[in-house]
C-alpha positions as a LaTeX table, in Angstrom:
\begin{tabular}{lrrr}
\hline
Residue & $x$ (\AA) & $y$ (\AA) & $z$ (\AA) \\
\hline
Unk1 & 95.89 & 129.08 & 133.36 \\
Unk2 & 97.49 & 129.57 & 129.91 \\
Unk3 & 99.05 & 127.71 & 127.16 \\
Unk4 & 102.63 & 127.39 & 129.15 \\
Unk5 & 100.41 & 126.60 & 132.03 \\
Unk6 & 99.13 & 123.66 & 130.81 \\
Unk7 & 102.28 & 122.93 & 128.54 \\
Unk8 & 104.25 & 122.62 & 131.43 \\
Unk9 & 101.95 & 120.16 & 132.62 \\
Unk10 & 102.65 & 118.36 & 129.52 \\
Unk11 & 106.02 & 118.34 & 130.19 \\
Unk12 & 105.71 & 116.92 & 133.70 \\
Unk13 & 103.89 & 114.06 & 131.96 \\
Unk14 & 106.82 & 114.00 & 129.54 \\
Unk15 & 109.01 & 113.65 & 132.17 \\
Unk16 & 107.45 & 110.86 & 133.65 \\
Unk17 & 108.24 & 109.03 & 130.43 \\
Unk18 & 111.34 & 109.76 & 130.25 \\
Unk19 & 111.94 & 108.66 & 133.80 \\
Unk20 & 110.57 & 105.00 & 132.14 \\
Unk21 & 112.68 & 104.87 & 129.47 \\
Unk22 & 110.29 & 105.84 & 127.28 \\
Unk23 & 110.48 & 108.59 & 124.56 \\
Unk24 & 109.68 & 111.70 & 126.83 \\
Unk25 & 106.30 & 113.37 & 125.19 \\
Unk26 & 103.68 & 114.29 & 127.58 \\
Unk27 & 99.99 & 115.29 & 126.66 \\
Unk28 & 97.25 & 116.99 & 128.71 \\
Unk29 & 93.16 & 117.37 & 127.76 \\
Unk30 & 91.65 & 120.58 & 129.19 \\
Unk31 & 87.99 & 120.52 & 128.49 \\
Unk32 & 86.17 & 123.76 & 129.82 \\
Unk33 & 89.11 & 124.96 & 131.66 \\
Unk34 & 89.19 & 121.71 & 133.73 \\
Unk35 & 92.15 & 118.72 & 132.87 \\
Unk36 & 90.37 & 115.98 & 131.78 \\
Unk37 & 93.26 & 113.83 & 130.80 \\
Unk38 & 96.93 & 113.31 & 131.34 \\
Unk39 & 99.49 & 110.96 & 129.41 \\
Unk40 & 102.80 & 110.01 & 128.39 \\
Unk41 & 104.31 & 107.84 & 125.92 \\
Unk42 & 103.16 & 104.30 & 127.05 \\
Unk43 & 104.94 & 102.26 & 123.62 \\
Unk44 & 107.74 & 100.20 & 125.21 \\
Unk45 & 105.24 & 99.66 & 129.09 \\
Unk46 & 102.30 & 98.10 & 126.93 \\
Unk47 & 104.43 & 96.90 & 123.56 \\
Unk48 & 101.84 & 98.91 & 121.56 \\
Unk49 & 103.02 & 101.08 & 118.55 \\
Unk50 & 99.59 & 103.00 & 119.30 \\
Unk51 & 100.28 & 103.76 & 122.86 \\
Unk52 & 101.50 & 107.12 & 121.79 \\
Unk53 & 100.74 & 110.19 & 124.70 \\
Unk54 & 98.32 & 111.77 & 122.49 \\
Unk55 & 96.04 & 108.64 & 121.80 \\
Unk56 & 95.99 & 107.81 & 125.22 \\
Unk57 & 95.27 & 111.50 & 126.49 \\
Unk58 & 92.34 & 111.49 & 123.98 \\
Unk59 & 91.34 & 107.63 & 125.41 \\
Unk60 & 91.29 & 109.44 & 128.70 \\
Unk61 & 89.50 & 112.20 & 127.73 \\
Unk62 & 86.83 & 110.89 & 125.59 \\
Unk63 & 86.29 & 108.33 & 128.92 \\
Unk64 & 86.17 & 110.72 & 131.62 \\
Unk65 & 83.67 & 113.20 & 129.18 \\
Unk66 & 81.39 & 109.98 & 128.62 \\
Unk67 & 81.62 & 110.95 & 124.83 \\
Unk68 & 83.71 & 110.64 & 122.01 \\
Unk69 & 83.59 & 113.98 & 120.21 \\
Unk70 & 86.06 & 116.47 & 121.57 \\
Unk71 & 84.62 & 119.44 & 120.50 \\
Unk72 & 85.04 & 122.17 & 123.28 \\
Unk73 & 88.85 & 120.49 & 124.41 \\
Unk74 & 92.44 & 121.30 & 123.95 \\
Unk75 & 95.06 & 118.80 & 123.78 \\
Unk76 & 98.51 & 120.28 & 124.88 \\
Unk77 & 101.38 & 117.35 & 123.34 \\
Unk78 & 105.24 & 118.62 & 123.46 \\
Unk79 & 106.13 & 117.28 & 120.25 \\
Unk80 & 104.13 & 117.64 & 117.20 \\
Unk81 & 101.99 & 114.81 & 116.22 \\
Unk82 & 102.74 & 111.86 & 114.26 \\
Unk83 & 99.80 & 110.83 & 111.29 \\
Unk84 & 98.40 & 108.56 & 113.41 \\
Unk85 & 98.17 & 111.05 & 115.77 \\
Unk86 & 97.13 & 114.09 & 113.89 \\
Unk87 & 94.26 & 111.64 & 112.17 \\
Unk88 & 92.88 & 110.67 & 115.83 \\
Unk89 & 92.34 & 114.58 & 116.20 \\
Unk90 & 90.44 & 114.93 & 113.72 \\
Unk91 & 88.39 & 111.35 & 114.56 \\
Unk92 & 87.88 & 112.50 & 117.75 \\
Unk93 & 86.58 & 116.02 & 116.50 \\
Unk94 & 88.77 & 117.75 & 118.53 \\
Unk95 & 88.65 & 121.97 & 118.67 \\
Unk96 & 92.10 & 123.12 & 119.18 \\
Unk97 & 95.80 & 121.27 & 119.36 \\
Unk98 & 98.75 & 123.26 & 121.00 \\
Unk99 & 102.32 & 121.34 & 120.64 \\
Unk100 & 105.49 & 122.32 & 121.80 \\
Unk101 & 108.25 & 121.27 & 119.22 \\
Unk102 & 108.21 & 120.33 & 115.73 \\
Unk103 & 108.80 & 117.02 & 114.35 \\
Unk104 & 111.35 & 117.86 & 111.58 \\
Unk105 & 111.29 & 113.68 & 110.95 \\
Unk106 & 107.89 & 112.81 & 111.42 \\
Unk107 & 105.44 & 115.47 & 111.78 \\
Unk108 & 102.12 & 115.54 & 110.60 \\
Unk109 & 100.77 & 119.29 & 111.20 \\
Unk110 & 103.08 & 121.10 & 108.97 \\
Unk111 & 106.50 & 119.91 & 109.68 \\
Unk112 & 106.61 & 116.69 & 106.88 \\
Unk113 & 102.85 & 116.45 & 106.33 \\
Unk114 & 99.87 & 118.41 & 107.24 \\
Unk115 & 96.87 & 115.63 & 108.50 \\
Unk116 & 94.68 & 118.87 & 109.98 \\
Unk117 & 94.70 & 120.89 & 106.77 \\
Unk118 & 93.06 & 118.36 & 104.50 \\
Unk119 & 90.06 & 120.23 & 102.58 \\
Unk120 & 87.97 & 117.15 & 102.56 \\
Unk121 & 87.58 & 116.72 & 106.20 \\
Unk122 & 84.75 & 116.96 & 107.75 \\
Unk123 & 86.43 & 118.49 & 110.78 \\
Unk124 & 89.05 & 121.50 & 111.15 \\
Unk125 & 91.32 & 121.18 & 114.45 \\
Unk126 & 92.69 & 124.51 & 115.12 \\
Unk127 & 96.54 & 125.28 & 116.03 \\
Unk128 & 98.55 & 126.26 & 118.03 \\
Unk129 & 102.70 & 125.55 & 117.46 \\
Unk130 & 105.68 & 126.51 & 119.10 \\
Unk131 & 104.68 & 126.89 & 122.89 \\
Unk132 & 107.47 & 126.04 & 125.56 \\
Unk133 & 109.14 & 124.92 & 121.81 \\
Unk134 & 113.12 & 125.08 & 123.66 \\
Unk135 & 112.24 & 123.21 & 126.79 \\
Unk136 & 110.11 & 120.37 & 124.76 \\
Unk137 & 112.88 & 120.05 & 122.43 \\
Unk138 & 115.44 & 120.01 & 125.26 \\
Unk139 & 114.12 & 116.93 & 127.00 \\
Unk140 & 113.90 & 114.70 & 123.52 \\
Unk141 & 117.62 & 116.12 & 123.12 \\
Unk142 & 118.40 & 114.64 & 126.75 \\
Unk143 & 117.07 & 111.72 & 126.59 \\
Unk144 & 118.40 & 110.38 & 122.91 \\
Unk145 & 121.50 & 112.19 & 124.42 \\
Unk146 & 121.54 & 109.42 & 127.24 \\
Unk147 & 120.53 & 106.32 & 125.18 \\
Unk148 & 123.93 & 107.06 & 122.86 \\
\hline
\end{tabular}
């Protein structure tokens, strides 16, 4: 599989979400070349402001691995990650991030802020932007679309 493999998996989970009523960003782990971990936005299910897809995929992850540094995974996330987000990356020592859209509001990898490209970290996450970047857009577009 490749990165629109897996991003379309991503979007699956996004859809899911969006089929909740929730903001419609999906997230996949692939450790190895195996999926580890699959999540969506969980915010408005739980009533957690941290139950954002890519903290839970890395919850998931970092449980099914038995460890909390992900150093040989890939977290696949359609929309660019918040600072919260982009700061669990690094936490969790993870090797590469691949995102679909940018976050033009609230980005933290290069679109407002940059969390990953701090010299004083300890830990570099690699990246990888723009994959499936129309169709990841498309579905945030549809679904504020609907809620106006």
């Amino acid at each position: 599989m490749n990165h629109q493999d897996y991003m379309r998996l991503a979007l699956e989970e996004a859809e899911i979400a969006f089929a909740q009523g929730e903001v419609p960003i999906g997230a996949v782990v692939v450790h190895k070349g195996e999926i580890i971990a699959r999540a969506h936005n969980e915010k408005e299910l739980r009533q957690d402001p941290t139950a954002h897809a890519e903290v839970l995929a890395v919850q998931r992850a970092t449980q099914a691995l038995g460890i909390w540094r992900l150093s040989e995974a890939t977290l696949y996330v359609t929309l660019e990650p918040c600072p919260m987000c982009a700061g669990s990356l690094v936490q969790a020592r993870l090797k590469t991030l691949v995102f679909g859209a940018a976050d033009l509001k609230g980005g933290a990898v290069g679109s407002v802020t940059n969390v990953l490209d701090v010299n004083r970290w300890n830990h570099r996450v690699e990246v990888v932007a723009g994959i499936l970047e129309e169709e990841c857009a498309q579905i945030l577009k549809d679904f504020f679309r609907k809620l106006r």
